[in-house]
C-alpha positions in Angstrom: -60.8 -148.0 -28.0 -58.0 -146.7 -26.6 -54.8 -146.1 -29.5 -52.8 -143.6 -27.5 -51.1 -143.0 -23.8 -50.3 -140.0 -23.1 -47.8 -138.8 -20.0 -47.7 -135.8 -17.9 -44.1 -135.1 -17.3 -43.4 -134.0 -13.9 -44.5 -135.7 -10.7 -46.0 -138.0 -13.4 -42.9 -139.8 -14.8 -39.9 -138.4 -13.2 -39.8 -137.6 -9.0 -39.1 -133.3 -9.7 -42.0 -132.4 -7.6 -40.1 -133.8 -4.2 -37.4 -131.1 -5.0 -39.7 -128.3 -6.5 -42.1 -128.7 -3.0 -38.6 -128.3 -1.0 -37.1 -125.6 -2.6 -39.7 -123.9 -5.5 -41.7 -122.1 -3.0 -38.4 -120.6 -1.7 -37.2 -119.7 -4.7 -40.1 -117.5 -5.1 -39.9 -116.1 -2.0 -36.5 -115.1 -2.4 -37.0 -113.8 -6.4 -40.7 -112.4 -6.5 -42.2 -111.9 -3.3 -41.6 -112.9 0.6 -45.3 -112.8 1.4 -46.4 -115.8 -1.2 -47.8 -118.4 0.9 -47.6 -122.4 0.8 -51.3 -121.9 -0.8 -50.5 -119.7 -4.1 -47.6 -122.4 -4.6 -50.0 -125.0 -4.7 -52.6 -123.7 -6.8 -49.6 -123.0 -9.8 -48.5 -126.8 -9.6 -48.9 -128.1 -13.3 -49.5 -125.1 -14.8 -46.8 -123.8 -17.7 -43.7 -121.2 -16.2 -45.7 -118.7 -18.8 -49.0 -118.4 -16.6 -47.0 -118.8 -13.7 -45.5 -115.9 -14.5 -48.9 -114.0 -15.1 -50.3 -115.2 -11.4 -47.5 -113.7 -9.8 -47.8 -110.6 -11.9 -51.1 -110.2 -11.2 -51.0 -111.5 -7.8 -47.6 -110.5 -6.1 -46.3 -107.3 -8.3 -44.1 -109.8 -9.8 -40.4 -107.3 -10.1 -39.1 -109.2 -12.7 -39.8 -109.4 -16.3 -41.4 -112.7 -18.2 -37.4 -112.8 -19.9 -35.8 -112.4 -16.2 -38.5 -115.2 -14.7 -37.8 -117.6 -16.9 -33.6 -117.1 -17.1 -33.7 -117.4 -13.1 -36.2 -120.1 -13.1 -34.3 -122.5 -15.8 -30.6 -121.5 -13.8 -32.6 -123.0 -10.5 -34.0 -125.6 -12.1 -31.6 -126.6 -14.7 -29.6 -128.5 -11.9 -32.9 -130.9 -10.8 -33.0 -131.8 -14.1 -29.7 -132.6 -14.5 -28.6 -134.6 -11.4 -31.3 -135.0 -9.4 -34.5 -136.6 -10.8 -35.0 -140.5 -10.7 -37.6 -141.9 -12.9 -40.6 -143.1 -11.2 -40.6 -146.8 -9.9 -41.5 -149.3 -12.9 -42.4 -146.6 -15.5 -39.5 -147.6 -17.6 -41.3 -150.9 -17.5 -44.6 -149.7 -18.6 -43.2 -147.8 -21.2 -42.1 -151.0 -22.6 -44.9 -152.8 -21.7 -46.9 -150.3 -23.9 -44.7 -150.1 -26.9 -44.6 -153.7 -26.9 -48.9 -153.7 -27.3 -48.2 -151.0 -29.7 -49.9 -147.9 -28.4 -48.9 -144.6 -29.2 -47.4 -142.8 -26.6 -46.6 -139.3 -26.1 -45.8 -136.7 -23.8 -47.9 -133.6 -22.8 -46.7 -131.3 -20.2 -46.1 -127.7 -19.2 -43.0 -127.9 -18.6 -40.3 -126.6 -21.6 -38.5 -128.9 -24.4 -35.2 -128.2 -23.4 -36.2 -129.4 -20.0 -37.6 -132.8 -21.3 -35.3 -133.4 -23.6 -32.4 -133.7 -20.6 -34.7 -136.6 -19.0 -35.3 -138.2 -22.4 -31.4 -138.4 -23.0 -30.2 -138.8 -19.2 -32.4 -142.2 -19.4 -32.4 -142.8 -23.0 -36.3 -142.7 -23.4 -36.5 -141.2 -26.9 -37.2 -144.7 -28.4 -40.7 -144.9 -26.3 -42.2 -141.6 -27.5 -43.8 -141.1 -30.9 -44.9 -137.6 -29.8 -43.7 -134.6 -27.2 -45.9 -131.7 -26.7 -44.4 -128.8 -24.4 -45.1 -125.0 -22.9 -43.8 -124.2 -26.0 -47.2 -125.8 -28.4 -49.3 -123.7 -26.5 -48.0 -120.5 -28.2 -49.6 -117.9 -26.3 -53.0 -119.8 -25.2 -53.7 -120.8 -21.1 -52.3 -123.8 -19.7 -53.3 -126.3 -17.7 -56.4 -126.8 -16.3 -57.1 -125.4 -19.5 -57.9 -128.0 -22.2 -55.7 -126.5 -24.6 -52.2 -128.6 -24.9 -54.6 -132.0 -24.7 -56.1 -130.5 -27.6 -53.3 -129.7 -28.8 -51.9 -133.4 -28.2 -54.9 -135.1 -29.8 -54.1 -132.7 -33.1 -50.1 -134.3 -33.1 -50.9 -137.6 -32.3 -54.2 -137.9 -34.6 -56.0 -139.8 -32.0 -59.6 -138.6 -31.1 -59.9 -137.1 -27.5 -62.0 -140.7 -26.7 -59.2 -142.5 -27.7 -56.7 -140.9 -25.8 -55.7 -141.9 -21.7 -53.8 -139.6 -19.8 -51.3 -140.2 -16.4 -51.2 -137.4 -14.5 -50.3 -136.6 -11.3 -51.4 -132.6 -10.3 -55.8 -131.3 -10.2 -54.5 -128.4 -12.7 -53.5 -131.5 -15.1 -56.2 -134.1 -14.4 -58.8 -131.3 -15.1 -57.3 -130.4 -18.5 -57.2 -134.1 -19.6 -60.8 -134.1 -18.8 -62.2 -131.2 -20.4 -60.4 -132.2 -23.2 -62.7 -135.2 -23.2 -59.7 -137.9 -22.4 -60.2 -140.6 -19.6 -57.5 -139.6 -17.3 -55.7 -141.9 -14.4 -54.3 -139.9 -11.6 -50.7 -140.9 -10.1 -49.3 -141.2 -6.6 -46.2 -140.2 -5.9 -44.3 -138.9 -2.5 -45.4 -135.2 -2.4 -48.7 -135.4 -3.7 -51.0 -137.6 -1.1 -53.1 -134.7 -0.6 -54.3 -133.6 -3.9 -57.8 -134.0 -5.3 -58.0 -136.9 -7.9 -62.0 -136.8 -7.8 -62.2 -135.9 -11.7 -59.6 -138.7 -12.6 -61.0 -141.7 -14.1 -58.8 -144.2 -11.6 -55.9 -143.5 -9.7 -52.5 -145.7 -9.5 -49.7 -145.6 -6.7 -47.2 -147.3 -8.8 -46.7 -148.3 -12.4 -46.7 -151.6 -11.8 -50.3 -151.0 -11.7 -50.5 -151.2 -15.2 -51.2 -154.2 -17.0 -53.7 -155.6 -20.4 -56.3 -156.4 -17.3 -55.7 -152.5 -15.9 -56.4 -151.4 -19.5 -59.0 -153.4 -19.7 -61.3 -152.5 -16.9 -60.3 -148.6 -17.7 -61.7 -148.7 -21.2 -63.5 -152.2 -21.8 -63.4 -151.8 -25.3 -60.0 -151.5 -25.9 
């Protein structure tokens, strides 16, 4: 039976990826390395900024240090977050939806608190999430597609893996929901057409996908 929902952040409840796929890879080229291709971009998508960091390291000779990274990624991106995310169509009214069946619902994504927290208070969300898990619960350990932070989310929300169903809208993320052991729906949105969902459980276009009969057929005993 399923007791808790849990939400990738971005590309999965708020529209960042459209302006991370027109200007992130830039960014990068600009800041770390001119030679880092469309491909490398991809393959980081949904991973925390910390092992982001340690590809391009690794990688590319990353010039800057893990303090530098971060200060010039958060100046970059602090501005997205502030002005120029939307919330995906109808999630506000499956988050209701959900509260209203009473399901816990949390949030697990690689992205940093501070960042979340501007979303959560630009569209007054907090009163829909009983649980936030960021880059910052991993405290040192890999990322997604690592199972690790849905781990780390089934510990904070004291719901069995098997209990647990995930949105998520990038492979890194669906393939850490599922080694966690969690059923996992992947989500649609305008950037992300392309991506493999084949590990995901069911994928969605739009929230208003997501009803008691949608629940339902995804886990029959809940």
């Amino acid at each position: 039976m399923i007791k808790t929902i849990i939400f990738d952040f971005d590309g999965t409840m708020i529209n960042s990826e459209k302006y991370f796929t027109q200007d992130e890879l830039i960014f990068y080229q600009k800041k770390i390395n001119k030679n880092i291709t469309k491909k490398e971009w991809e393959e980081n998508i949904g991973r925390s900024l910390e092992d982001t960091w340690k590809y391009y390291k690794s990688h590319k000779k990353m010039p800057l240090s893990k303090k530098e990274f971060f200060k010039n990624w958060n100046e970059w991106a602090k501005d997205i977050y502030l002005y120029k995310t939307k919330l995906l169509p109808n999630l506000l009214n499956t988050l209701k939806f959900l509260k209203k069946q009473n399901y816990k619902i949390a949030i697990c994504s690689s992205a940093q608190i501070k960042l979340i927290k501007i979303i959560l208070e630009r569209f007054d969300l907090n009163k829909y999430f009983d649980t936030i898990i960021s880059a910052e619960d991993l405290k040192g350990k890999p990322g997604k597609p690592k199972p690790h932070i849905y781990k780390i989310a089934s510990k904070k929300t004291k719901t069995p893996p098997n209990e647990c169903l995930v949105f998520e809208d990038s492979y890194n993320g669906i393939a850490s929901a599922k080694d966690a052991g969690m059923l996992c729906i992947g989500v649609r949105n305008e950037v992300n057409k392309n991506v493999d969902f084949s590990l995901a459980d069911k994928e969605i276009k739009n929230y208003k996908e997501v009803n008691q009969k949608f629940l339902k057929k995804i886990n029959p005993n809940s």
